[in-house]
LOMINU-752468 format. One record per residue (C-alpha): x, y, z. Coordinates in pm, 1 decimal, always signed. Each point is the difference from the previous one (the first is absolute). Layout:
<mipas>
{c1:X&c2:Y&c3:Z}
...
</mipas>
This chain:
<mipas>
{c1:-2115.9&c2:+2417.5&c3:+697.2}
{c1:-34.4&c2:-11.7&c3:-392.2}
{c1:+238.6&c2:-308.6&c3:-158.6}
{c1:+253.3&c2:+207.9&c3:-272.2}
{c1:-131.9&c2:-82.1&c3:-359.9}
{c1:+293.3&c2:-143.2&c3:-198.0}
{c1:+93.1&c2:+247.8&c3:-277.7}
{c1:+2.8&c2:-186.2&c3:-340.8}
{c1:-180.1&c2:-309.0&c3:-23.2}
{c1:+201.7&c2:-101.6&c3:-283.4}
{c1:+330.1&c2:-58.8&c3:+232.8}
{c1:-216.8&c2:-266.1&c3:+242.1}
{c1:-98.5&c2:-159.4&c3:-294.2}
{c1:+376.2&c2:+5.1&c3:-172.6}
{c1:+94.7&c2:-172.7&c3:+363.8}
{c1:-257.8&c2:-254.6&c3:-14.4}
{c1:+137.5&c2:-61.3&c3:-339.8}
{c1:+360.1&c2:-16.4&c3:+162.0}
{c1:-132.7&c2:-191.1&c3:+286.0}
{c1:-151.3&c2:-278.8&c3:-187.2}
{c1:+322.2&c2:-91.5&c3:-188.4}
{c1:+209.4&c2:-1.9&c3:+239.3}
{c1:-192.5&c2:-290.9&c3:+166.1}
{c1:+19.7&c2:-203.1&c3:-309.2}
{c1:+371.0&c2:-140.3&c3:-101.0}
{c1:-93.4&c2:-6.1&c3:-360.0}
{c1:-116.8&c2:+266.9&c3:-268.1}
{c1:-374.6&c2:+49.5&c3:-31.2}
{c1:-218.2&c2:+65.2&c3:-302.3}
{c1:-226.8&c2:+325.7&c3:-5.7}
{c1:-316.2&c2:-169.0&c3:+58.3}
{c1:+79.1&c2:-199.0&c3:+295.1}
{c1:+158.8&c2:+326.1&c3:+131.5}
{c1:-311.8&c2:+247.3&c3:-78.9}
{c1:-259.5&c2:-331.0&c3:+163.3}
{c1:+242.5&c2:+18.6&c3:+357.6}
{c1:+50.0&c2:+346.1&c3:+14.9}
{c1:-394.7&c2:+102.2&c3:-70.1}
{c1:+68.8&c2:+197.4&c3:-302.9}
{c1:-103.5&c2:+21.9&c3:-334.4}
{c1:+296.7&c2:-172.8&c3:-252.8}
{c1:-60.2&c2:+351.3&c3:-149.1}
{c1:+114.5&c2:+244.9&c3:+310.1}
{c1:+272.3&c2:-319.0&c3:+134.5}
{c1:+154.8&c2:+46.5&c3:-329.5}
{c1:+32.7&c2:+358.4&c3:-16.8}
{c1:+167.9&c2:+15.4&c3:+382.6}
{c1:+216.5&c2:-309.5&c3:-93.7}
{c1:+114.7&c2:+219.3&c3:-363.0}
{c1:+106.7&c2:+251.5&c3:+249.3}
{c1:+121.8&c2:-202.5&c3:+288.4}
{c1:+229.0&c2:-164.4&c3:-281.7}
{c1:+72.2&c2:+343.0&c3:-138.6}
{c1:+246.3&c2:+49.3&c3:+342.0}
{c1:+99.3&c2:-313.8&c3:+17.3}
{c1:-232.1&c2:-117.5&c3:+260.5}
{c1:-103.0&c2:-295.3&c3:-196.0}
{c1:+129.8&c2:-237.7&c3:-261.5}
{c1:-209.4&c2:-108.8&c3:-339.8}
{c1:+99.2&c2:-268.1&c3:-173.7}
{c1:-125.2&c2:+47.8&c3:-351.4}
{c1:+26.8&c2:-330.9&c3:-127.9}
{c1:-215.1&c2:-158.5&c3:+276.1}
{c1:-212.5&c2:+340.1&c3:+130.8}
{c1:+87.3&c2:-122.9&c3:+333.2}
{c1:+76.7&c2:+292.7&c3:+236.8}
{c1:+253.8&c2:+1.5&c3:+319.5}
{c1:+150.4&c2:+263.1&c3:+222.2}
{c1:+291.8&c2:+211.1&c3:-130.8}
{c1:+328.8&c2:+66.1&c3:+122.5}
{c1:-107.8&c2:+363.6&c3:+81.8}
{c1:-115.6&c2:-106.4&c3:+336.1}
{c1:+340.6&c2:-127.1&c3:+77.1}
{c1:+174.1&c2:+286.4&c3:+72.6}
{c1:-238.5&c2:+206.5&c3:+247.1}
{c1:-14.5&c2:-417.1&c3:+159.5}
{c1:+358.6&c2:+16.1&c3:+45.2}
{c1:+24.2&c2:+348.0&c3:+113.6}
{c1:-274.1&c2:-102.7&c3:+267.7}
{c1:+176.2&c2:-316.1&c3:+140.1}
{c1:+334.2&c2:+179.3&c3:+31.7}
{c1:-110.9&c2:+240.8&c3:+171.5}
{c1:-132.0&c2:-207.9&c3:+271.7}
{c1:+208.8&c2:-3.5&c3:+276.2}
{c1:-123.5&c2:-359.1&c3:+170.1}
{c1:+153.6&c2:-127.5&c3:-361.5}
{c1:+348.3&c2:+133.3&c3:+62.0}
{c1:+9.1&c2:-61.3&c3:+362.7}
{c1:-86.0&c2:-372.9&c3:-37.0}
{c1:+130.0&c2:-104.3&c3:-321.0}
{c1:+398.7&c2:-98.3&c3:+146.3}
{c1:-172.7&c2:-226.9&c3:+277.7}
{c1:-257.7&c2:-120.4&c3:-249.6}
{c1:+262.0&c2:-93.1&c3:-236.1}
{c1:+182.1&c2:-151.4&c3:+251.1}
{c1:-288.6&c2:-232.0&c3:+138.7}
{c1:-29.5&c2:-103.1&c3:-394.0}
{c1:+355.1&c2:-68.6&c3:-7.3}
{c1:-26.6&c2:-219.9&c3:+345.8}
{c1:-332.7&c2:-170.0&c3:-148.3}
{c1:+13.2&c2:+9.4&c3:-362.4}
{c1:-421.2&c2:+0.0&c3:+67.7}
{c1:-181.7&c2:+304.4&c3:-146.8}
{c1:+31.1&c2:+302.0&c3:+190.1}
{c1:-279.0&c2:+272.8&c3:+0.4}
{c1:-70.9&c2:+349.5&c3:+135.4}
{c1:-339.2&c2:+199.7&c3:-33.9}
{c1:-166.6&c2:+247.9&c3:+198.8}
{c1:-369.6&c2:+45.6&c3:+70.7}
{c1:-176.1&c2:+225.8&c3:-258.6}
{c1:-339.0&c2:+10.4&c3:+125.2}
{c1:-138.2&c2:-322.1&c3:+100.1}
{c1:+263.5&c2:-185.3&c3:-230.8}
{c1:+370.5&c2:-68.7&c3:+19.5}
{c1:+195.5&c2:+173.0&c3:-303.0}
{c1:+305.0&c2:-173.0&c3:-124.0}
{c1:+278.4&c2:+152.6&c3:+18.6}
{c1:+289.0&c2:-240.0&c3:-82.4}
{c1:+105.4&c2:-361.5&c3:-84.3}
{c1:+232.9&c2:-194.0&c3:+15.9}
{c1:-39.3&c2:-293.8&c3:-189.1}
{c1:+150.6&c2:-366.0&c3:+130.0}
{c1:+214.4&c2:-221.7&c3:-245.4}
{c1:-116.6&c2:-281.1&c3:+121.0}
{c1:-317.9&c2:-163.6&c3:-239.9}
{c1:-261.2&c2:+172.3&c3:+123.7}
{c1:-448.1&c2:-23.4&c3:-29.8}
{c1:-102.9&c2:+328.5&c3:-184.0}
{c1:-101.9&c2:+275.9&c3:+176.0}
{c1:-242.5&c2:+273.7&c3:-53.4}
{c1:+220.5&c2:+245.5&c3:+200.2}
{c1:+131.7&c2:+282.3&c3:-198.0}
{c1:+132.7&c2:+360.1&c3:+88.9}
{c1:-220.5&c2:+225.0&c3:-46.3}
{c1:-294.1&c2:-211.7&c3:+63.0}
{c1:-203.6&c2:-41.1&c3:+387.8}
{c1:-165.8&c2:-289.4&c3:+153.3}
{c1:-213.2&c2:-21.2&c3:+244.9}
{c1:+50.7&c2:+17.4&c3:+346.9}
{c1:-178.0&c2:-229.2&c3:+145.6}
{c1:+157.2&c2:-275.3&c3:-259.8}
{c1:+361.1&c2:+102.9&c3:+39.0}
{c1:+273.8&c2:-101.5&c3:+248.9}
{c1:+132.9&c2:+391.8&c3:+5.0}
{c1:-381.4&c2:+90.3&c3:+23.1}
{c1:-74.2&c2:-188.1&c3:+282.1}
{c1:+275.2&c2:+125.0&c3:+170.2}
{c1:-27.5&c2:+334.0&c3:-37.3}
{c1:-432.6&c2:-38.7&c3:+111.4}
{c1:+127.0&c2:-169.9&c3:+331.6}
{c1:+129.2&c2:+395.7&c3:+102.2}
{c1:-295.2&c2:+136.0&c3:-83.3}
{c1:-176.3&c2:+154.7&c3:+263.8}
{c1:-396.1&c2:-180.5&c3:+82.3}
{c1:-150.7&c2:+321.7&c3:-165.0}
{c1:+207.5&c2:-50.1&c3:-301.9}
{c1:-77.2&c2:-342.4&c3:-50.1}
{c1:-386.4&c2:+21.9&c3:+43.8}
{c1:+69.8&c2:+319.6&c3:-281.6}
{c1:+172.2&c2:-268.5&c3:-203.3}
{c1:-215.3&c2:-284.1&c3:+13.5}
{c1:-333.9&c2:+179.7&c3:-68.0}
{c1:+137.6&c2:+183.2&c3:-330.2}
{c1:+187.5&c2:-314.6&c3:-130.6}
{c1:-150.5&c2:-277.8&c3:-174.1}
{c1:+173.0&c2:-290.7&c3:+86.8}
{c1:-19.3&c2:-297.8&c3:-284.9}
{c1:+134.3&c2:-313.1&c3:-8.2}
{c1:+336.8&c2:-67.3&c3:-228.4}
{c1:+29.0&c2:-361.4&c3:+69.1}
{c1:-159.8&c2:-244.2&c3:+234.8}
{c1:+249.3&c2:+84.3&c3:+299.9}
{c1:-65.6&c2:+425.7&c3:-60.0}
{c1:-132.2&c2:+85.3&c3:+343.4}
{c1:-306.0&c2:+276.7&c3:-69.8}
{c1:-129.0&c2:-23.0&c3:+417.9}
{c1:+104.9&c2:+259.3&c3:+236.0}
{c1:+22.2&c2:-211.6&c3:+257.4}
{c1:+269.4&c2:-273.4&c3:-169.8}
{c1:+193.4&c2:+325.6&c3:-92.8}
{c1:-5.0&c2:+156.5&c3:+340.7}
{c1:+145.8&c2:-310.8&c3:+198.9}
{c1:+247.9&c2:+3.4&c3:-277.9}
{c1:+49.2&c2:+398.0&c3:+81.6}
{c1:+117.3&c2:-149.0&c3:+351.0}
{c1:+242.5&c2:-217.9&c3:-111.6}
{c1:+178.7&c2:+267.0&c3:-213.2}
{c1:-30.9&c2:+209.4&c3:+319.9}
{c1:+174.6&c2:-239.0&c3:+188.1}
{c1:+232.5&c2:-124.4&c3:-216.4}
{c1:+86.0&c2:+278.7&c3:-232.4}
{c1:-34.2&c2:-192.6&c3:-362.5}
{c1:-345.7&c2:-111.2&c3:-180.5}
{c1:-56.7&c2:-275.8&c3:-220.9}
{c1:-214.5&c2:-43.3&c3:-347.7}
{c1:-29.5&c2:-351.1&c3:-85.0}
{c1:-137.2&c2:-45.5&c3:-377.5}
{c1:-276.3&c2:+259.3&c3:+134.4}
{c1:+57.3&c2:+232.6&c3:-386.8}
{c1:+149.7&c2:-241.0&c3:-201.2}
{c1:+26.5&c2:-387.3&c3:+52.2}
{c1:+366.0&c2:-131.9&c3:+90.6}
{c1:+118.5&c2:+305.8&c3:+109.4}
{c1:+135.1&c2:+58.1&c3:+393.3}
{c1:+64.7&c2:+301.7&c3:+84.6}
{c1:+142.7&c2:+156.5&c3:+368.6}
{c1:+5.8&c2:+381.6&c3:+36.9}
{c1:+95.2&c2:+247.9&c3:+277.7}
{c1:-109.8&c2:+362.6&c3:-10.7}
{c1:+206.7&c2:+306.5&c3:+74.7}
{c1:-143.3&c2:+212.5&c3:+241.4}
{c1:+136.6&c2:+307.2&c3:+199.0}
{c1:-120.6&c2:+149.8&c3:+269.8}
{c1:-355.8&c2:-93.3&c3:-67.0}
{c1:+76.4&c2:+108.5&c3:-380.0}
{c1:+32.1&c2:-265.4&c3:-280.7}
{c1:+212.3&c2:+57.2&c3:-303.5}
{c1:-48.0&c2:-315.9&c3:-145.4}
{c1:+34.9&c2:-449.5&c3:+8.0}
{c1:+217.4&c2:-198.5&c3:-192.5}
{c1:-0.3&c2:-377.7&c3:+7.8}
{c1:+157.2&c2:-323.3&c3:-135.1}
{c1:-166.6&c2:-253.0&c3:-273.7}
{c1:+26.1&c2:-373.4&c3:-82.4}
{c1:-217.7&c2:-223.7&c3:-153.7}
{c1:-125.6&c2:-235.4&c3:+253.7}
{c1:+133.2&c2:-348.6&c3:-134.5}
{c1:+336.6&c2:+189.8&c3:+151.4}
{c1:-109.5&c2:+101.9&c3:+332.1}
{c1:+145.5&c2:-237.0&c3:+266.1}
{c1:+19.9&c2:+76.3&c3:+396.6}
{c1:+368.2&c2:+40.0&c3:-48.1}
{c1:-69.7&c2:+272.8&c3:-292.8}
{c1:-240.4&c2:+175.3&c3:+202.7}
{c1:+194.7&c2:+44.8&c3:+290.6}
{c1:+293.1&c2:+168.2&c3:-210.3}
{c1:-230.2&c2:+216.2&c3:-141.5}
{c1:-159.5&c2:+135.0&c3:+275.5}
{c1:+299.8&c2:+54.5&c3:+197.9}
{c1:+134.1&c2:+163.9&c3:-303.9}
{c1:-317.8&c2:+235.0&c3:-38.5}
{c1:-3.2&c2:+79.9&c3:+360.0}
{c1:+363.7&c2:+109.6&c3:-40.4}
{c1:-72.1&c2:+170.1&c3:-293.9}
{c1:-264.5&c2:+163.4&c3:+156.4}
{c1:+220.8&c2:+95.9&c3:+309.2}
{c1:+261.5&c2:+230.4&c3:-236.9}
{c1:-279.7&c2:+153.6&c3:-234.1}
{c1:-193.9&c2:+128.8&c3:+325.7}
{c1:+330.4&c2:+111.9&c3:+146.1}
{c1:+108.9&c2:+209.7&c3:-315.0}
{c1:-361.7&c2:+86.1&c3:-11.0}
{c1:+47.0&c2:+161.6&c3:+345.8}
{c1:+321.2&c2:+168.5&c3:-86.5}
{c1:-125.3&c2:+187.5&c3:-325.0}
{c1:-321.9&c2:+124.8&c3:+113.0}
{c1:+131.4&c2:+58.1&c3:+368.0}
{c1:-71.0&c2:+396.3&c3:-35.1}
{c1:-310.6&c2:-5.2&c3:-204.1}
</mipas>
């Protein structure tokens, strides 16, 4: 069967554009932007003109840095509110934060990735993290990743790990299949997965997915930096996540009990 040619090259190159800077957390110059995306600085400058024409982007004229605009904000917003997994979980997430005051995330899987949904950040001094909504992360690297993978049928995890290229973050980023399966059967057994400094160093992480019937709507999951992590901390927060996990599932059940 023939592939469908995308109609207007111009948009994949606008979202290459729009992809590139929102993976960098500070304004870039039209040269270093033209040299990453694989344009000319002549055609990056005319889609950026335009891009910042609806607000997509931001130029700052004094430094002829760009950045992305606050016109994306409101089709992002309109996006993540209409996700149902969002309103469903938020009270018990909130209420885990308030229990753990530890940072509280939910994502869902968006292709081979986990999309951020929410966070709630902890009061307590905290490492910096590269987690932000709107942003993914990849599976095989993430707490809420790993736990969602260790559902996943055998079919759909040889379909995952032959399309994904697993690189290493840090030295303790697990990129084997096999080191990731017999973690697969812990989660299985136990119901919670762990990412130890495996993205970003000094970060612990324990997620739980949310699965119905066969049918996953999403993972959330609890962050500390590690000089916090104690046996006595990790306890609490598992039993907290499993409970927490416990009443999403149920309401889970209750709202899509006819669908």
């Amino acid at each position: 069967m023939t592939q469908p040619q995308p109609y207007g090259t111009v948009l994949l190159k606008a979202e290459k554009i729009l992809s590139f800077l929102a993976s960098k957390s500070e304004p870039q110059p039209l040269h270093v932007i033209a040299k990453e995306t694989e344009m000319t600085n002549s055609t990056a400058s005319k889609i950026l003109s335009t891009l910042e024409l609806i607000g997509y982007i931001h130029r700052n004229d004094k430094t002829k840095t760009y950045q992305l605009g606050s016109g994306l904000v409101k089709y992002a917003n309109q996006y993540l509110k209409d996700l149902s997994i969002s309103k469903i979980a938020y009270p018990y997430l909130k209420e885990l934060h308030r229990l753990l005051d530890e940072t509280v995330h939910l994502s869902i899987r968006e292709g081979n990735e986990m999309l951020y949904l929410n966070k709630l950040e902890s009061t307590q001094p905290i490492v910096v993290t590269t987690s932000r909504i709107g942003f993914t992360k990849p599976m095989y690297a993430s707490a809420m990743g790993k736990a969602v993978l260790a559902e996943c049928s055998t079919a759909e995890l040889d379909d995952y790990f032959s399309t994904v290229r697993m690189t290493a973050f840090t030295p303790n980023t697990r990129v084997d299949r096999d080191d990731l399966e017999k973690e697969f059967q812990f989660v299985q057994e136990h119901g919670y997965a762990f990412e130890n400094s495996e993205e970003q160093i000094e970060v612990f992480c324990i997620g739980a997915s949310l699965s119905v019937d066969g049918k996953n709507y999403g993972a959330f999951s609890v962050s500390m930096p590690t000089y916090r992590r104690t046996p006595e901390l990790e306890e609490k927060v598992i039993s907290a996540i499993l409970e927490t996990k416990r009443n999403i599932i149920q309401e889970l059940k209750q709202v899509y009990h006819y669908l």
